[in-house]
Phi, psi and omega in degrees: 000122172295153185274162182256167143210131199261080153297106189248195165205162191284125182074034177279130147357270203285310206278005167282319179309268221297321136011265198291282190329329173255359162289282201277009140292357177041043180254143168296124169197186204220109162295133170231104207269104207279343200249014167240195201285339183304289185250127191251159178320300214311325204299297226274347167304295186331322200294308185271156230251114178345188191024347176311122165253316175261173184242156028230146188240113204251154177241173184204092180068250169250028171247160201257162203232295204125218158253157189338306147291326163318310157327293176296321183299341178280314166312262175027274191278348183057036179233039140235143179264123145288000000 
């Protein structure tokens, strides 16, 4: 299974929902936080599909999922493999 990374922010909802979804589903994934020392906007514009604005916007290795709700609709639909 490829690891996610969840491009977040601080005092985010969705990216605490999602997050916590995936701790409890016991999936791997690497946060990257636009508002801490790591990761900067500019990283996370470069990343994500142009106009993309909200958080939190997660990949699974290098396919891109989208946001939190995308997510779940995908999990849904049985079109991640977990």
């Amino acid at each position: 299974m490829k690891k996610f990374t969840v491009w977040s922010k601080n005092n985010c909802s969705y990216c605490t929902r999602a997050k916590a979804l995936m701790d409890e589903k016991g999936y791997e994934y690497e946060e990257r936080n636009v508002e801490g020392p790591d990761w900067t906007p500019d990283q996370f514009f470069k990343a994500v599909p142009p106009g993309t604005r909200t958080f939190p916007q997660i990949f699974q290795g290098d396919k891109y999922i989208g946001s939190y709700d995308d997510m779940v609709t995908h999990w849904a639909l049985g079109e991640l493999s977990l």
